[in-house]
Backbone as a chain_set.jsonl record, in Angstrom:
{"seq": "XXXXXXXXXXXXXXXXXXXXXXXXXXXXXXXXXXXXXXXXXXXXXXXXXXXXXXXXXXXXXXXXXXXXXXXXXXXXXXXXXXXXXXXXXXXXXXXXXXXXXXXXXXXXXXXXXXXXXXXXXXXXXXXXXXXXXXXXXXXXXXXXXXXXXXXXXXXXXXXXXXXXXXXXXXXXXXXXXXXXXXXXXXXXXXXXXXXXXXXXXXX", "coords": {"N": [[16.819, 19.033, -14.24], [16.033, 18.559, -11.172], [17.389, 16.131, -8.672], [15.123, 13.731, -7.078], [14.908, 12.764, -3.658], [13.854, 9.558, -2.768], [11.252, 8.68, -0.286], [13.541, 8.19, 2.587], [13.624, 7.908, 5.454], [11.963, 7.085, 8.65], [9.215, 6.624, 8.121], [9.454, 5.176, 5.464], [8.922, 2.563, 3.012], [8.138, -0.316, 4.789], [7.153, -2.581, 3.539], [8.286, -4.451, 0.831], [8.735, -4.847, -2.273], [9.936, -8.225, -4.167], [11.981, -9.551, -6.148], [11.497, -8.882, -9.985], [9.582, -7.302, -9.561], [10.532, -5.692, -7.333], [12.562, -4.493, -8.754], [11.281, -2.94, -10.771], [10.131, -1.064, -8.866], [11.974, 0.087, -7.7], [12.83, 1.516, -9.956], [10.671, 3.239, -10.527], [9.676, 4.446, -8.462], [11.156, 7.108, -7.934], [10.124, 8.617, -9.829], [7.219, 8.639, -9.812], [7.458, 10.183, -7.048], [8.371, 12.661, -8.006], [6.178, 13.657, -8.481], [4.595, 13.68, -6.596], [3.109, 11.347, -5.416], [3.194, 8.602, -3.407], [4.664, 5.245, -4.068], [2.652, 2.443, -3.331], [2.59, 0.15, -3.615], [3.66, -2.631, -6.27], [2.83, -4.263, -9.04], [3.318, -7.178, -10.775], [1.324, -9.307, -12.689], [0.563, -12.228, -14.392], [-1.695, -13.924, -14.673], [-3.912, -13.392, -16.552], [-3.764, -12.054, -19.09], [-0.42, -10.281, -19.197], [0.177, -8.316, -17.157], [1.059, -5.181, -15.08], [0.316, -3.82, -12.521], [0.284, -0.793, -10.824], [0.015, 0.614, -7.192], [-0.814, 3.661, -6.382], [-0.929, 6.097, -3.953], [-1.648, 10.283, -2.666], [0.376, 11.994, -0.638], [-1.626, 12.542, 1.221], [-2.561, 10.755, 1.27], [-5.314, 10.397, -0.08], [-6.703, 9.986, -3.648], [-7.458, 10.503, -6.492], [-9.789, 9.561, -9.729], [-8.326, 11.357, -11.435], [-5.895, 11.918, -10.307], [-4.543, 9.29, -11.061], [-4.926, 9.119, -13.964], [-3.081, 11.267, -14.28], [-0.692, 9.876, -13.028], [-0.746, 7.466, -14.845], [0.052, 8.674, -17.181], [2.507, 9.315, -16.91], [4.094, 7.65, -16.409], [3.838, 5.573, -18.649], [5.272, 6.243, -21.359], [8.126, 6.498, -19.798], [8.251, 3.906, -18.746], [8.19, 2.401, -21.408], [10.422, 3.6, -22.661], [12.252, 2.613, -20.479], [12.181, -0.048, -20.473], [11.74, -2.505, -18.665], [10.473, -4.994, -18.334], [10.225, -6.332, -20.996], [8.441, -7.399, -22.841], [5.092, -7.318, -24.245], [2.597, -5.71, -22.371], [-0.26, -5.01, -20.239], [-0.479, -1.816, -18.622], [-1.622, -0.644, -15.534], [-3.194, 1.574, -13.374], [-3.877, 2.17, -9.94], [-5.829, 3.278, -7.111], [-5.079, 2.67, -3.815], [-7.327, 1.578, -2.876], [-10.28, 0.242, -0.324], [-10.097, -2.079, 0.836], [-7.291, -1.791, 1.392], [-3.393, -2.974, 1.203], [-1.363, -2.512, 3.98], [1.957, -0.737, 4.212], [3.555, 0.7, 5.202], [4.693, 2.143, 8.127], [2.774, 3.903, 9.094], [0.662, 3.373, 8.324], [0.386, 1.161, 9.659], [-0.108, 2.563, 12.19], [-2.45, 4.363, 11.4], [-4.112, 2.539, 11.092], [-4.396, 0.587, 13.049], [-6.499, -1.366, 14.864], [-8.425, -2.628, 13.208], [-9.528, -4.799, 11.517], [-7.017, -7.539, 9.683], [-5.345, -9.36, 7.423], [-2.488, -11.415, 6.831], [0.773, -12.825, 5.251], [3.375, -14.653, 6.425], [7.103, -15.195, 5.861], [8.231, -16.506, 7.346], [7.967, -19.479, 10.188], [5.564, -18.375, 12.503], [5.142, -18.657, 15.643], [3.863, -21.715, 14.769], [2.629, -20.922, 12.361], [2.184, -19.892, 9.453], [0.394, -17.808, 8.052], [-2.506, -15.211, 8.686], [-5.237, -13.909, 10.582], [-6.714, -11.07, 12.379], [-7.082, -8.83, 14.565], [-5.39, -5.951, 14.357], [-2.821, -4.493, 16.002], [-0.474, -2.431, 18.556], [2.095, -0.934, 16.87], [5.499, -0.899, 17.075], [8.791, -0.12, 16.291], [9.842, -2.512, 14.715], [8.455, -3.757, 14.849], [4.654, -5.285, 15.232], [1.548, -6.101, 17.252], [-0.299, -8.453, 16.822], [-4.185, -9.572, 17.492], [-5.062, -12.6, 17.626], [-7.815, -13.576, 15.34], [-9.95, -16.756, 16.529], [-8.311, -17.974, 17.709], [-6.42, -21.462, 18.353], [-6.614, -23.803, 20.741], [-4.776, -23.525, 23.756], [-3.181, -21.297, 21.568], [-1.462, -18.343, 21.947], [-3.508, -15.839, 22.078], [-2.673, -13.123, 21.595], [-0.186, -12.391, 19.885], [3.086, -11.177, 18.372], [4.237, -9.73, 15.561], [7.303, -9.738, 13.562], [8.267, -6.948, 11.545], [9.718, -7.649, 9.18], [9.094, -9.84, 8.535], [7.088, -10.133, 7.076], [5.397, -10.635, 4.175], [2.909, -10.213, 3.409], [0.336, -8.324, 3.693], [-2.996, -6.797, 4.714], [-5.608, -4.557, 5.205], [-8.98, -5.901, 6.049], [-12.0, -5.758, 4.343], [-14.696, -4.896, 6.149], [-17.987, -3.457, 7.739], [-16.884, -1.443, 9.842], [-14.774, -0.672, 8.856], [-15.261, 0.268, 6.443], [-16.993, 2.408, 7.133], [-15.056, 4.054, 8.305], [-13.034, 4.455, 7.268], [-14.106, 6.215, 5.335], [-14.87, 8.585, 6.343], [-11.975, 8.898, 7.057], [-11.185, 9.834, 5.02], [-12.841, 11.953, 4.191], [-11.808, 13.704, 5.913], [-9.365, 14.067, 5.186], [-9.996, 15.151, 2.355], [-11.182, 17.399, 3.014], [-8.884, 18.993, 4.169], [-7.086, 19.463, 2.427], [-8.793, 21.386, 0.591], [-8.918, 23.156, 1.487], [-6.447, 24.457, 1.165], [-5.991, 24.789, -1.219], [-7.611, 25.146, -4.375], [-10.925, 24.289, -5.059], [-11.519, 20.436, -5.626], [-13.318, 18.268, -8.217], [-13.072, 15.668, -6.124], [-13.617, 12.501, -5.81], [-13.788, 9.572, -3.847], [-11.528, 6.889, -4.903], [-11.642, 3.728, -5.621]], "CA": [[15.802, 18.619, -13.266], [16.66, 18.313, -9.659], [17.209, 14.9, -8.494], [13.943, 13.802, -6.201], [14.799, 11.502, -3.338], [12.963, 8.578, -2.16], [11.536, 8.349, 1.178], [14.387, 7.173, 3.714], [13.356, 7.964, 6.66], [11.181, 6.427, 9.72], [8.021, 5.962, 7.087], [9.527, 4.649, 4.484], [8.034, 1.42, 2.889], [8.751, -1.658, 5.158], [6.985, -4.327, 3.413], [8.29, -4.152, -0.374], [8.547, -6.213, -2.864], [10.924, -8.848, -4.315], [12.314, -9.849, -7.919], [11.379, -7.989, -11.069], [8.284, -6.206, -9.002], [11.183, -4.88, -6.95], [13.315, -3.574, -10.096], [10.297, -1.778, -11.176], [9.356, -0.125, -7.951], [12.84, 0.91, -7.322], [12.734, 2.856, -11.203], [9.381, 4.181, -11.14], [9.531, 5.112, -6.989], [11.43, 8.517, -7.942], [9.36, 9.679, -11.078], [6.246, 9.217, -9.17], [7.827, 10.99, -5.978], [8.512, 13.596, -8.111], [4.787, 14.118, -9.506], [3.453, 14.146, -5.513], [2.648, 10.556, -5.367], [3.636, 7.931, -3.058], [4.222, 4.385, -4.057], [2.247, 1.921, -2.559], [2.565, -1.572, -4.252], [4.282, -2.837, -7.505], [2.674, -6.134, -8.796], [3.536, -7.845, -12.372], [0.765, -10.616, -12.776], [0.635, -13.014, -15.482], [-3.0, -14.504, -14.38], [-4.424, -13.689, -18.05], [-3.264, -11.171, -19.901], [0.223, -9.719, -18.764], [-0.591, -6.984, -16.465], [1.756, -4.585, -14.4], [-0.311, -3.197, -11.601], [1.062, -0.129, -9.577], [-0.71, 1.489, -6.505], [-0.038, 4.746, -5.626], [-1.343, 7.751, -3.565], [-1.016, 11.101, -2.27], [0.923, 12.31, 0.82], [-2.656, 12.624, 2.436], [-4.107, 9.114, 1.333], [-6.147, 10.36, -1.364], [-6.266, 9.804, -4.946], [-8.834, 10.389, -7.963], [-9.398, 9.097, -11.262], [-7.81, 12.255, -12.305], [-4.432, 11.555, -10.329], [-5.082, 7.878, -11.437], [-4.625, 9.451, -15.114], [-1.893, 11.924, -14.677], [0.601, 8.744, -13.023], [-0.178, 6.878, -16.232], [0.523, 9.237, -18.621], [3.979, 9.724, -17.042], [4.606, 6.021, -16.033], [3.787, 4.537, -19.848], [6.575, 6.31, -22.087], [8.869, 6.302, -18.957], [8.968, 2.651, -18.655], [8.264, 2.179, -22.709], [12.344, 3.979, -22.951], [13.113, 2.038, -19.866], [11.676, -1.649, -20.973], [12.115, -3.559, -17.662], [9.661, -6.017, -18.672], [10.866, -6.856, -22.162], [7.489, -7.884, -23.339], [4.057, -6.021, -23.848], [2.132, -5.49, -20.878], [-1.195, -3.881, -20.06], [-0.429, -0.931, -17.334], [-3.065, -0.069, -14.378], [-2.639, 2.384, -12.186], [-4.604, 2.622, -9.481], [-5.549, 3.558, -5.827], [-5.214, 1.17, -2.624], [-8.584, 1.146, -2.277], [-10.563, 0.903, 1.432], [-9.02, -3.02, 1.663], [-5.699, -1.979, 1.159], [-2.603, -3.374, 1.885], [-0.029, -1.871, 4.778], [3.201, -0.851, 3.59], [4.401, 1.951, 5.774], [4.544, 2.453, 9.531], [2.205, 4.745, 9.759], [-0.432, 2.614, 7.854], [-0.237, -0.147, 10.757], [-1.124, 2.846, 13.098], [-3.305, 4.584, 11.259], [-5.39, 1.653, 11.197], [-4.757, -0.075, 14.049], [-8.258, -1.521, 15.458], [-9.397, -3.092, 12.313], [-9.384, -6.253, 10.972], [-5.955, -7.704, 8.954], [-5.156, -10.833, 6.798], [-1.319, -11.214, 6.239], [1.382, -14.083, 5.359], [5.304, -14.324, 6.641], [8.462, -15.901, 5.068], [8.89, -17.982, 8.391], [6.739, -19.692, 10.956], [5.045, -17.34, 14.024], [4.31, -19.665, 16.673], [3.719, -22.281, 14.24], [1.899, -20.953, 11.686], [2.55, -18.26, 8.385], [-0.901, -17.275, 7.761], [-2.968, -15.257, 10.184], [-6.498, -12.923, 10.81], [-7.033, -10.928, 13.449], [-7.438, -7.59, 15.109], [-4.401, -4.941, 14.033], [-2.657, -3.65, 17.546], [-0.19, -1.676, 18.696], [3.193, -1.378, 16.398], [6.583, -0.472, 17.598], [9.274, 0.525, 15.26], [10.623, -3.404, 14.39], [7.284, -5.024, 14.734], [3.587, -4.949, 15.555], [0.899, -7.138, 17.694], [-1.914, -8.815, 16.246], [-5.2, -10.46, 18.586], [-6.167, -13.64, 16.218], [-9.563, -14.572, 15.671], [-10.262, -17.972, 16.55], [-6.998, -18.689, 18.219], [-6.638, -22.784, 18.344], [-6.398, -24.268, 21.865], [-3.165, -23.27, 23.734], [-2.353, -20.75, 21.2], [-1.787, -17.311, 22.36], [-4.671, -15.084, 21.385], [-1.838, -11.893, 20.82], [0.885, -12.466, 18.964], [4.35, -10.07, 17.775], [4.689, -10.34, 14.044], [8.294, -8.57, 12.688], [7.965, -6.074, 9.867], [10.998, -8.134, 8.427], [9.113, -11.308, 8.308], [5.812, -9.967, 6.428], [5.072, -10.76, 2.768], [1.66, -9.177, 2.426], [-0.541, -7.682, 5.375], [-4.099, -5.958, 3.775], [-6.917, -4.789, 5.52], [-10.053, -6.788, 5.236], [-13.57, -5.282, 4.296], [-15.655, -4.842, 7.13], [-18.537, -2.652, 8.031], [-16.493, -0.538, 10.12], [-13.552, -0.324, 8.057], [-15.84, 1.236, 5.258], [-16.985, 4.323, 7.644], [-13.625, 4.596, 9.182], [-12.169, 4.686, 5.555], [-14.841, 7.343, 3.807], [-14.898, 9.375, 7.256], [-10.643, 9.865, 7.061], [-11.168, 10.739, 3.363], [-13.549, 13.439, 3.789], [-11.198, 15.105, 6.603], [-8.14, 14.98, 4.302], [-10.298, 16.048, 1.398], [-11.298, 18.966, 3.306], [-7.939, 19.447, 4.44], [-6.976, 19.653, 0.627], [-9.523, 22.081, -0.297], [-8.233, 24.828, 2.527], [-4.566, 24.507, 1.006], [-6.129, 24.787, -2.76], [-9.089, 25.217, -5.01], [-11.605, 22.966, -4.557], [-11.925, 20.038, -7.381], [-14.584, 16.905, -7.656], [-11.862, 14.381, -5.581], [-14.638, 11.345, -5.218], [-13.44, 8.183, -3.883], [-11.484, 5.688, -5.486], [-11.74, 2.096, -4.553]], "C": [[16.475, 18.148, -11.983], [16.222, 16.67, -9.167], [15.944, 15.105, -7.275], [14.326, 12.65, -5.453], [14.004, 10.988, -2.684], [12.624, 8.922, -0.774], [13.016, 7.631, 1.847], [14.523, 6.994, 5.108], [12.487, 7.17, 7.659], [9.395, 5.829, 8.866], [8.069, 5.993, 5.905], [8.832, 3.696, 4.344], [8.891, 0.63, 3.722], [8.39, -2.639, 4.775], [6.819, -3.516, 1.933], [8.184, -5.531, -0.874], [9.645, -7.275, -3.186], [10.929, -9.112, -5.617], [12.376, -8.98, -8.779], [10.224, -6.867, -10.537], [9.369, -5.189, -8.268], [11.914, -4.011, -7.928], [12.049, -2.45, -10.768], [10.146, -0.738, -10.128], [10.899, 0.59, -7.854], [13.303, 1.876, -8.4], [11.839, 3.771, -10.537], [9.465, 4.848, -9.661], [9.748, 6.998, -7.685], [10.709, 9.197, -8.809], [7.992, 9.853, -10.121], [6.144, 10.336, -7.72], [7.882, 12.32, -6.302], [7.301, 14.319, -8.407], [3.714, 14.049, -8.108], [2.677, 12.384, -5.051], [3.677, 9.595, -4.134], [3.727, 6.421, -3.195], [3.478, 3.173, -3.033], [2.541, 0.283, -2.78], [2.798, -1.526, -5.748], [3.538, -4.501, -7.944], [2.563, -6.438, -10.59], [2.564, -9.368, -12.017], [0.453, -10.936, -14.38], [-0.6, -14.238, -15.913], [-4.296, -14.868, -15.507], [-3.746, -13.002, -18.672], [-1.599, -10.733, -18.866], [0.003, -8.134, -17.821], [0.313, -6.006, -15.181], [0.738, -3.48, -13.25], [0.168, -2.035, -10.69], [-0.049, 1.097, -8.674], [-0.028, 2.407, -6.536], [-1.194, 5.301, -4.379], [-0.716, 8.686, -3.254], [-0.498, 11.194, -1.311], [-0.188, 12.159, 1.807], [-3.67, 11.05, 2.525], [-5.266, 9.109, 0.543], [-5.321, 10.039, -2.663], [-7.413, 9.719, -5.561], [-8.27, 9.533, -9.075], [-8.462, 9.902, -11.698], [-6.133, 12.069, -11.731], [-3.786, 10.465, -10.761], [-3.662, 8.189, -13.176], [-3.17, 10.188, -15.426], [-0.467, 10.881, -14.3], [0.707, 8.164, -14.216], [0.492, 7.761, -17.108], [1.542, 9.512, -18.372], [4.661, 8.113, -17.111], [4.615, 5.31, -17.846], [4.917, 4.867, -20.84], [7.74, 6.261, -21.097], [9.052, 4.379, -19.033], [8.225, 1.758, -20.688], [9.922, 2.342, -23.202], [12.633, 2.912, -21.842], [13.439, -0.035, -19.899], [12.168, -2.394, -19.701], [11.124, -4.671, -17.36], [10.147, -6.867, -19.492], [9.982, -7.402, -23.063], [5.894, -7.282, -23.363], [3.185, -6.842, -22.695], [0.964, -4.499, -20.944], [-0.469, -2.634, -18.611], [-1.552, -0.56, -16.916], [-2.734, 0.17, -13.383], [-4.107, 3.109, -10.839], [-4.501, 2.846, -7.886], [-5.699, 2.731, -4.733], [-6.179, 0.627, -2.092], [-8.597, 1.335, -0.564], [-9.771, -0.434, 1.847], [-7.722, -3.067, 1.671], [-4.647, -2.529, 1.648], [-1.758, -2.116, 2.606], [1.161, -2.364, 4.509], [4.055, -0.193, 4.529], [3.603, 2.184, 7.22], [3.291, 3.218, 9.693], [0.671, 4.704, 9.286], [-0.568, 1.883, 8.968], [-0.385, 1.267, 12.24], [-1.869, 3.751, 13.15], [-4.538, 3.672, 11.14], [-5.424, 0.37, 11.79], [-6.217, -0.475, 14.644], [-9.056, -2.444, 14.494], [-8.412, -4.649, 11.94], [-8.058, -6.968, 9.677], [-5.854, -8.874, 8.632], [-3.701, -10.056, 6.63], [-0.606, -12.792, 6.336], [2.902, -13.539, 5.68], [5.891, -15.108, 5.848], [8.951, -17.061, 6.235], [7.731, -18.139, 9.308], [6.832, -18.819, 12.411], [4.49, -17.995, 14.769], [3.017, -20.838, 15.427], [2.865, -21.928, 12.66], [2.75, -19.79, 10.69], [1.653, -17.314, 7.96], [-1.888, -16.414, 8.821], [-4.076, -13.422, 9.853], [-6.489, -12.791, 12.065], [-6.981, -9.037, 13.681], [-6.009, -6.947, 14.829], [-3.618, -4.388, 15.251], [-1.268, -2.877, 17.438], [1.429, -1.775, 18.154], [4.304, -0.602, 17.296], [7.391, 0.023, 15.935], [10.118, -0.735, 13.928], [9.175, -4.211, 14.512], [5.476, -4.671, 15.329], [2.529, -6.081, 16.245], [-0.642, -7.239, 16.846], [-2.746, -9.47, 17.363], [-5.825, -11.206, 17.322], [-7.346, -14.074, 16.874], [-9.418, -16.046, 15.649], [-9.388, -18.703, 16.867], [-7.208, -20.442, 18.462], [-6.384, -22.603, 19.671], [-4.895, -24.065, 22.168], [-1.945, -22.486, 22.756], [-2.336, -19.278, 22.165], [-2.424, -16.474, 21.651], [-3.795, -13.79, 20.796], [-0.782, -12.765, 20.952], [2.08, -11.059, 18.384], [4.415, -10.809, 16.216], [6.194, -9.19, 13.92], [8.375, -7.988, 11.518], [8.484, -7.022, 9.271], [10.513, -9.442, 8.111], [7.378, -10.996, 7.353], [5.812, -10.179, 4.474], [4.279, -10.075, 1.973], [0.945, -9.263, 4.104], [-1.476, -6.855, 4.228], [-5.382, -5.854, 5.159], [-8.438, -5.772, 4.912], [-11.124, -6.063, 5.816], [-14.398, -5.229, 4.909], [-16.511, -3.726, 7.247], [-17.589, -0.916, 8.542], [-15.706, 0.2, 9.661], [-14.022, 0.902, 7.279], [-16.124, 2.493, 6.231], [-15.965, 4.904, 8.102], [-13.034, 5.178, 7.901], [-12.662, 6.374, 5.023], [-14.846, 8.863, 5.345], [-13.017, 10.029, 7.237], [-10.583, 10.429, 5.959], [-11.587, 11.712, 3.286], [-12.722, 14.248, 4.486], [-9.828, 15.337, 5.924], [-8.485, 15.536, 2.685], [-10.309, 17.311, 1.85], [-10.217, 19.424, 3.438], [-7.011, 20.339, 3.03], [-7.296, 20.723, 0.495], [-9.019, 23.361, 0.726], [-6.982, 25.109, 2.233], [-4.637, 24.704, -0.783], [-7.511, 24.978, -3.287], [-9.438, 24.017, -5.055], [-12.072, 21.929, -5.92], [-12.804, 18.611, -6.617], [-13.234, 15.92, -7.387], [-13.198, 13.313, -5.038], [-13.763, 10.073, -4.714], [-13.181, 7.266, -4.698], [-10.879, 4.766, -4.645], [-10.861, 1.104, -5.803]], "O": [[17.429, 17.37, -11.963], [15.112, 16.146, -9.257], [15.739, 16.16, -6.674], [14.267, 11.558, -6.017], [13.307, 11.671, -1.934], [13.491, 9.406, -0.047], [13.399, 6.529, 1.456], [15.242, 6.237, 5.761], [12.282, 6.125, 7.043], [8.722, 4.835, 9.137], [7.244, 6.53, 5.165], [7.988, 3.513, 5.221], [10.116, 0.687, 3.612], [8.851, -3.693, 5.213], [6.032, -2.619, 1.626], [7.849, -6.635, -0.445], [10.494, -7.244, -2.294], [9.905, -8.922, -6.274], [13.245, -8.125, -8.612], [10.059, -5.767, -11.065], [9.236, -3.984, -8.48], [11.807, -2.788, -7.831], [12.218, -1.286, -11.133], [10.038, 0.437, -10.48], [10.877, 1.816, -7.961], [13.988, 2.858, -8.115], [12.161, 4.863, -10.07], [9.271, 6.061, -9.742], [8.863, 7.838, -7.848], [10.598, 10.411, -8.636], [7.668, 10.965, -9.704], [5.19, 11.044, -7.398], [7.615, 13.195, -5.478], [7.35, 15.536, -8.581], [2.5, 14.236, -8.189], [1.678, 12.398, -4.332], [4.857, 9.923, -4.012], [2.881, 5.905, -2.465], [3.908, 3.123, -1.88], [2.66, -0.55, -1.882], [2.308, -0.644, -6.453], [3.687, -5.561, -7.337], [1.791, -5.905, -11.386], [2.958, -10.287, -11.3], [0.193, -10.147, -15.288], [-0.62, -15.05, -16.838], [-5.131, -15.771, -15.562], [-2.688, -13.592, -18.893], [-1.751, -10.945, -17.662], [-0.358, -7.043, -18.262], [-0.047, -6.424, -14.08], [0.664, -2.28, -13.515], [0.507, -2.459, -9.586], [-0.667, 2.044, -9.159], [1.193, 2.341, -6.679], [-2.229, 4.686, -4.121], [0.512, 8.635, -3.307], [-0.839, 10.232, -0.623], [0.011, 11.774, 2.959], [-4.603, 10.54, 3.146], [-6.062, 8.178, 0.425], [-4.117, 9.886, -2.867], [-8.311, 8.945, -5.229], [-7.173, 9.046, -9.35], [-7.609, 9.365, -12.406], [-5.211, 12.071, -12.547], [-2.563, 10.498, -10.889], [-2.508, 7.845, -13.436], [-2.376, 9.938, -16.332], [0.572, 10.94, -14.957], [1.783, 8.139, -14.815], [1.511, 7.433, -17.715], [2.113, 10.069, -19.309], [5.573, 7.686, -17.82], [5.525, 4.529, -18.124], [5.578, 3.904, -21.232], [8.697, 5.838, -21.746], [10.087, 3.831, -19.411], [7.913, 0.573, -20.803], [10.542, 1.528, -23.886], [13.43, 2.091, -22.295], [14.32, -0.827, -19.567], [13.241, -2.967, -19.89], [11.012, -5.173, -16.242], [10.513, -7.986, -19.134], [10.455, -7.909, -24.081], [5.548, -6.739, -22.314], [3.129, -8.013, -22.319], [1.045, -3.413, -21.516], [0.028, -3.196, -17.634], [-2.458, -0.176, -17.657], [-2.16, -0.521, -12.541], [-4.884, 4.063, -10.895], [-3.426, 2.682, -7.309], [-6.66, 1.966, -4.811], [-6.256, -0.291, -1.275], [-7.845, 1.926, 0.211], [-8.978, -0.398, 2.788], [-7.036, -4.066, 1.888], [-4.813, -2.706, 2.855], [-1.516, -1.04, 2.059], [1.576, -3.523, 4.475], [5.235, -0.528, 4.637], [2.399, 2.345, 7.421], [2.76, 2.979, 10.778], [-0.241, 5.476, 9.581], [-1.714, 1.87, 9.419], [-0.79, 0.823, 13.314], [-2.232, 4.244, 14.217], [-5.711, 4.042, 11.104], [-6.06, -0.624, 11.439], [-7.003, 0.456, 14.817], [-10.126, -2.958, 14.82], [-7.305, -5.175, 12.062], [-8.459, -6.736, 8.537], [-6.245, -9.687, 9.469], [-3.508, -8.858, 6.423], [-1.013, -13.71, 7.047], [3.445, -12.481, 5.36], [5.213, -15.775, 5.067], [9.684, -18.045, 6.131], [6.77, -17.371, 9.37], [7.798, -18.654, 13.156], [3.262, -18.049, 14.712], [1.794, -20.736, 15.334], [2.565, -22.881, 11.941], [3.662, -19.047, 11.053], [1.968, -16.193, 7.559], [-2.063, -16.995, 9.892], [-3.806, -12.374, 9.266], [-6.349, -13.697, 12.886], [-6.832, -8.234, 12.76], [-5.2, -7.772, 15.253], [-4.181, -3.312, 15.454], [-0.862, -2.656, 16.297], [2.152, -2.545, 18.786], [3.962, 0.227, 18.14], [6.856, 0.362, 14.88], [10.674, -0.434, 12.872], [9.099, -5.386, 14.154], [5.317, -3.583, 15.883], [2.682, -7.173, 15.696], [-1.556, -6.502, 16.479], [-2.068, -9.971, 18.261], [-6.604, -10.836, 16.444], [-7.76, -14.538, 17.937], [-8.758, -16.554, 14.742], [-9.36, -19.893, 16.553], [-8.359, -20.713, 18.807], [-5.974, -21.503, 20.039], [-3.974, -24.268, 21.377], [-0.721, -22.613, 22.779], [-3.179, -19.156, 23.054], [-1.995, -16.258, 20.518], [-4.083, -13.374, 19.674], [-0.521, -13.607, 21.811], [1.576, -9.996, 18.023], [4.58, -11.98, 15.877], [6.09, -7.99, 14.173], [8.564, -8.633, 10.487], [7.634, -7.547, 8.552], [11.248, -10.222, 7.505], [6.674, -11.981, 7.126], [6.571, -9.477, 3.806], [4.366, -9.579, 0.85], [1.05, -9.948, 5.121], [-1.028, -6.379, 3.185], [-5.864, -6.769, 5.826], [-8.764, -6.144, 3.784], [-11.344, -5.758, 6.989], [-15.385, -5.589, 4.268], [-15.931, -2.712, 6.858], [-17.585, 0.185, 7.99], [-15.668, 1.421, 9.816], [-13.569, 2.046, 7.296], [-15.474, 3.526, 6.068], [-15.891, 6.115, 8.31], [-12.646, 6.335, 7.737], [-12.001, 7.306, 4.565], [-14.819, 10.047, 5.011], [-12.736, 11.221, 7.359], [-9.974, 11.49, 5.814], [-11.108, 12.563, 2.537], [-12.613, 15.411, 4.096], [-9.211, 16.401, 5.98], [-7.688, 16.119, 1.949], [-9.673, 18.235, 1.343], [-10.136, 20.504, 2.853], [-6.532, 21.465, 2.894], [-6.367, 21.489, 0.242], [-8.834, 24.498, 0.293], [-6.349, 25.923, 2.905], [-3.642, 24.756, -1.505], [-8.478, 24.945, -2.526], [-8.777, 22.979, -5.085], [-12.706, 22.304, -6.907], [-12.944, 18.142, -5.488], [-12.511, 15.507, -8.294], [-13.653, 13.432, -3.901], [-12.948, 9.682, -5.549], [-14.084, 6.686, -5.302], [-10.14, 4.76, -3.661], [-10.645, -0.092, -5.603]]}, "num_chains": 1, "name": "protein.A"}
């Protein structure tokens, strides 16, 4: 089998993960790369049950139940031989949904305009926490316009990829037609490059 490598280029992931979520994503990255998938997020929570969470999608930003199904069924004996847990674990594999988080360049400007919650590792003009309007990224960082700026803050702001933790869209009216409106043009896009199958929305 021909080795499959990772993204490394200009839209690779810039906001990964850290610890044992990272040791997973940096296994499982290449098996799913090889099966057409792109990872999106790795997350081991321990909230009730043990639970290993991994987003994916496709190259175009879709994903069905049915690609949903074919990642598990490679991902569960793959990391069953590879045990980087050491303890049982439910697996759930699913898609980034419409509030998803931004991982990859070309997430913060495909959906520039909309509404973003994210936290840093250090303080941004005093603060780590921060909502506001999505704007225009560069290749080392991106501007946000916060809602409800305090007195004497500045309403835009530079955040650095390098200082992000978690960045997600948040659920808004517009979001949702912006969302189901790019889905249908890379479904269609899909269906002119292949036979046409039921690809419905997953959230």
């Amino acid at each position: 089998m021909a080795e499959v490598q990772v993204e490394s280029g200009p839209d690779r992931r810039i906001v990964e993960e850290t610890g044992t979520d990272r040791r997973i994503s940096d296994l499982i990255e290449p098996l799913m790369a090889a099966l057409g998938f792109r990872l999106v997020r790795v997350r081991l929570s321990s909230r009730d049950d043990l639970t290993l969470q991994v987003m994916l999608e496709r190259n175009d930003g879709t994903m069905t139940v049915e690609d949903c199904e074919e990642a598990s069924r490679a991902l569960s004996p793959f990391l069953d031989v590879e045990d980087p847990i050491g303890k049982p674990y439910h697996l759930e594999v699913s898609s980034p949904g419409i509030d998803r988080p931004l991982v990859r360049h070309s997430d913060f400007v495909r959906w520039a305009g909309h509404t973003v919650k994210l936290e840093t590792d250090r303080l941004i003009e005093g603060r780590k926490r921060f909502r506001g309007t999505l704007g225009q990224a560069s290749e080392v960082a991106f501007r946000l316009r916060r809602e409800n700026a305090a007195y004497g803050e500045e309403p835009e702001i530079e955040i650095p990829f390098d200082a992000l933790v978690d960045i997600r869209l948040v659920l808004t009216d517009e979001l949702i037609r912006d969302a189901l409106r790019k889905d249908k043009l890379a479904r269609k896009a899909a269906t002119k490059q292949g036979p046409e199958t039921d690809n419905s929305l997953v959230t």
